[in-house]
N, C-alpha and C positions, 0 to 999 in steps of 0.2 A: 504494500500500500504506500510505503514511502518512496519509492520508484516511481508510484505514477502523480505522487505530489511534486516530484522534480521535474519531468517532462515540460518541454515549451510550451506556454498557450497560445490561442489560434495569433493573436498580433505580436508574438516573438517571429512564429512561423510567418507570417506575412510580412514582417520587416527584413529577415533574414532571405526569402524570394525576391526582393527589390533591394536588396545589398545595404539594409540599412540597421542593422543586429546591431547587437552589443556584443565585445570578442568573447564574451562567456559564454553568448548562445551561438555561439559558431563554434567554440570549444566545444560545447554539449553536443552539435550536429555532429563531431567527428566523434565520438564517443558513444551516442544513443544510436540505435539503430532501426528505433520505433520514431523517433523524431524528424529521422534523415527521411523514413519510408513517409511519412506524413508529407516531407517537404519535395520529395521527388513527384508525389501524386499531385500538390498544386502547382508546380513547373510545368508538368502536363498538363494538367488541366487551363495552364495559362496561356500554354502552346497552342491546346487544339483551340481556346479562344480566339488569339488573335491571327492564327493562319485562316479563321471561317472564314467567306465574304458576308461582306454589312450586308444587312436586308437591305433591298429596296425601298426607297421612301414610298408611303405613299400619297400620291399628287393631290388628291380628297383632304387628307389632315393637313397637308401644308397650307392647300390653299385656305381652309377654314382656321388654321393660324395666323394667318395675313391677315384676314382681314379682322381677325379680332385685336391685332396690335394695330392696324388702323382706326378701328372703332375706338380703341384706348384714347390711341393721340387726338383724332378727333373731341371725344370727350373732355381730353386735358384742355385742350384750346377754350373752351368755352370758361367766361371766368365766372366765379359765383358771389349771388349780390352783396355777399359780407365781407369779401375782399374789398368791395367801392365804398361798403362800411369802414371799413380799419380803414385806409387812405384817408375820408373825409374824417374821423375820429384823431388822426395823426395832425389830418392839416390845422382843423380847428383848434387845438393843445397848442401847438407852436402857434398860431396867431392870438389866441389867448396872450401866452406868453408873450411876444411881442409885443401886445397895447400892454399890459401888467408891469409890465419893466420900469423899473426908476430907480435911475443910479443914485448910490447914495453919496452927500456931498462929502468930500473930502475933511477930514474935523481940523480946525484952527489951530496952529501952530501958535502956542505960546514960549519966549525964550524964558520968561520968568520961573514957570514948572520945571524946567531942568537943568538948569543952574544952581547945583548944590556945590557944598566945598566938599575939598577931601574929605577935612575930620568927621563931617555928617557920614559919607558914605563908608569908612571904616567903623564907624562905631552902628551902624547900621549891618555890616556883615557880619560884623564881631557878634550881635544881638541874634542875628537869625542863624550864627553857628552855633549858640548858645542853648539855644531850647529845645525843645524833647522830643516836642511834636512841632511840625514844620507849617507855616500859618495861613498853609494853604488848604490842612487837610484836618484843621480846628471846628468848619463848620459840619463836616463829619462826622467827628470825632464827639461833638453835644449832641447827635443822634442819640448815639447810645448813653450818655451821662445820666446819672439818675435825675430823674426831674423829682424839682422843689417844690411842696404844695404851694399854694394862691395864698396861702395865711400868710407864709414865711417870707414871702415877696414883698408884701406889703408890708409898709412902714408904722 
C-alpha cells in the first residue's frame, strides 16, 4: 500500500509528457515501472491525437457564429439612456462647481505679529521643551480628564 502512495499522480504524469517534471519525478520514471507504463500509454495516446486529421468545420455552426458576434457588436453600438445620464450628471457637478467657486482672499500680512526678539523665542522653546504633554495635544488630553461637578466650578 505504500508503493502505491508513492506513485506519480495524473499532473506529475502530465508534466513529465511535456518535459516539464520535477528531477524526482523523472528519477521515479526511471525506477517505477508502473509509472513509466502509465506514461508510455499517454505518449501514445498523445501520438494517435495529434497524427488524427481535425474534423471538418462545419459551415452551419460557423456561419451561425458570425452572425451572433455580429448581432453582439451590433448591440454594443447602441448606447443606453443612462450613459447620457452619467455624462449630463458629470456635466452639471462640474458647472455646479464652477458658478460655487470663490477664491479665498489672501489674509493681511502684518510685520508687527512676527517680529519677536531672540530672548522671546528661546524662552518660548525652552517652555514647550519643558512640558509633559505637548500643547497641541492638551485639548485631547481634557477629553479624558475627570470632569469637575457645576458646584465646584462655581464661585
Amino acid at each position: 500500500m505504500n508503493e502505491a502512495l508513492r506513485h506519480l499522480d495524473e499532473e506529475q504524469l502530465l508534466l513529465s509528457l511535456y518535459g516539464a517534471a520535477a528531477p524526482e519525478a523523472a528519477a521515479h520514471l526511471e525506477g517505477c515501472a508502473d509509472c513509466a507504463g502509465r506514461l508510455r500509454t499517454l505518449e501514445a495516446r498523445r501520438s494517435a491525437w495529434l497524427a488524427a486529421p481535425a474534423p471538418p468545420a462545419d459551415a452551419a455552426r460557423l456561419r451561425a457564429q458570425r452572425e451572433a458576434v455580429y448581432r453582439a457588436i451590433g448591440q454594443a453600438r447602441r448606447r443606453p439612456y443612462w450613459r447620457a445620464l452619467q455624462a449630463g450628471a458629470l456635466a452639471g457637478s462640474v458647472l455646479l462647481a464652477v458658478l460655487l467657486y470663490r477664491p479665498v482672499p489672501p489674509p493681511a500680512e502684518s510685520a508687527g505679529n512676527h517680529a519677536i526678539s531672540d530672548q522671546q523665542l528661546f524662552s518660548d522653546l525652552a517652555e514647550m521643551m519643558n512640558r509633559d504633554t505637548p500643547a497641541a495635544a492638551e485639548p485631547l488630553m481634557a477629553l479624558f480628564a475627570p470632569q469637575q461637578s457645576q458646584e465646584s466650578q462655581q464661585p
